[in-house]
C-alpha positions as CSV (number, residue, x, y, z in Angstrom):
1,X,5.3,18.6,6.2
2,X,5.8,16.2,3.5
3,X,5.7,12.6,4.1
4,X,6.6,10.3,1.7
5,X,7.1,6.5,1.5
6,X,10.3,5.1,2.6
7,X,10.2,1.3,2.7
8,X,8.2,-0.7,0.8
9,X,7.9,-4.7,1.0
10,X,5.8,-7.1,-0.8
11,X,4.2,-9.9,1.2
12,X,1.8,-13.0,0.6
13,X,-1.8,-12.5,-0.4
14,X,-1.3,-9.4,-2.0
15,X,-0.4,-7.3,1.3
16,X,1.9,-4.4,1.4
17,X,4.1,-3.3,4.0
18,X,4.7,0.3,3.7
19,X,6.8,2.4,6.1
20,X,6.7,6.5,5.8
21,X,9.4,9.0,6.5
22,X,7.2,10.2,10.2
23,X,7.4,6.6,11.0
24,X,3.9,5.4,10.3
25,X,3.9,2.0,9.2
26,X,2.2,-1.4,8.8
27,X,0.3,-3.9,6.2
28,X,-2.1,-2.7,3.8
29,X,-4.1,-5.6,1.9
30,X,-4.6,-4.3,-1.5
31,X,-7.2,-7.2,-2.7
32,X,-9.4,-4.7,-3.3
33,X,-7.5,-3.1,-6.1
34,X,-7.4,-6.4,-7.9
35,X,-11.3,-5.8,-8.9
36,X,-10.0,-3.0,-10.8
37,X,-8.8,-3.6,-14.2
38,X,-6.2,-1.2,-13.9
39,X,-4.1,-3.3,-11.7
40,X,-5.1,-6.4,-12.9
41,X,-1.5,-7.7,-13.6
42,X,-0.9,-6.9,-9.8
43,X,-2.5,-10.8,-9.6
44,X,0.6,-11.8,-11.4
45,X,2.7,-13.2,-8.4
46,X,5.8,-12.2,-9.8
47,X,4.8,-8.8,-10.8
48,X,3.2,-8.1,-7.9
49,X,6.7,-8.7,-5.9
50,X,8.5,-6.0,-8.2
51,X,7.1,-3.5,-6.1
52,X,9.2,-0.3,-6.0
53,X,8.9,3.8,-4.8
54,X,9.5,6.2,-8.0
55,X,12.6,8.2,-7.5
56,X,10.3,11.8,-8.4
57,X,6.3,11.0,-7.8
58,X,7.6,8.6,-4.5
59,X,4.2,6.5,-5.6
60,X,4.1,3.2,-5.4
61,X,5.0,1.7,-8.5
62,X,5.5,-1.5,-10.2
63,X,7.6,-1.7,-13.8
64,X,4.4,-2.8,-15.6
65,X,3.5,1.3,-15.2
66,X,1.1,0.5,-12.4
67,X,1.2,2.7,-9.6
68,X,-0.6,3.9,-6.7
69,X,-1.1,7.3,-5.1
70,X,1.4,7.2,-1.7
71,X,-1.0,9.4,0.1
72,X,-4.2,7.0,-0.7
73,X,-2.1,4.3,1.2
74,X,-0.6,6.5,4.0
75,X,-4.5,7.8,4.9
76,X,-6.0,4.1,4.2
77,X,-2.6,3.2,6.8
78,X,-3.3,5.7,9.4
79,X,-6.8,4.6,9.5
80,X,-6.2,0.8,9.7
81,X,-3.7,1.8,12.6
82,X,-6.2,4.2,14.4
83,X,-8.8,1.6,14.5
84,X,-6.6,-0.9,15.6
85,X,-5.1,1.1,18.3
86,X,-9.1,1.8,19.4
87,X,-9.5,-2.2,19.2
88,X,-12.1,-1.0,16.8
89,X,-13.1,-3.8,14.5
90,X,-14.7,-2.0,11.5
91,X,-16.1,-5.2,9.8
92,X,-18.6,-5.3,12.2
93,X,-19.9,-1.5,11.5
């Protein structure tokens, strides 16, 4: 089954709501990309709200020819929901 990133919305302090086509959904902070020189510009406010999902790869893109791998966010996303949903909190681990 392919699943594959159907909404995507930029929020404050660099979070990202993503929505998939099975209905998993929710905020992903992506601060920790911003150490990365790669996405770098992604600290640019208004580049950062340009967020788009590429018509053929359906990545996460932004028109500065940043992207990021839709499966990274929809594992790091199923994770973030699991722990919540197990009232785990993993900062204290």
């Amino acid at each position: 089954m392919i699943v594959d990133p159907i909404k995507v919305i930029p929020k404050p302090n660099k979070v990202l709501y993503v929505e998939y086509s099975n209905g998993v959904s929710g905020d992903i902070d992506l601060n920790f990309l911003l150490k990365n020189f790669i996405y770098e510009d992604l600290k640019n406010d208004d580049i950062f709200v340009n967020v788009f999902i590429d018509d053929t790869s359906k990545d996460i893109c932004w028109n500065n020819n940043v992207s990021i791998c839709k499966d990274m966010l929809y594992n790091q996303l199923k994770l973030i929901n699991l722990t919540k949903s197990l009232k785990l909190d993993i900062t204290k681990i």
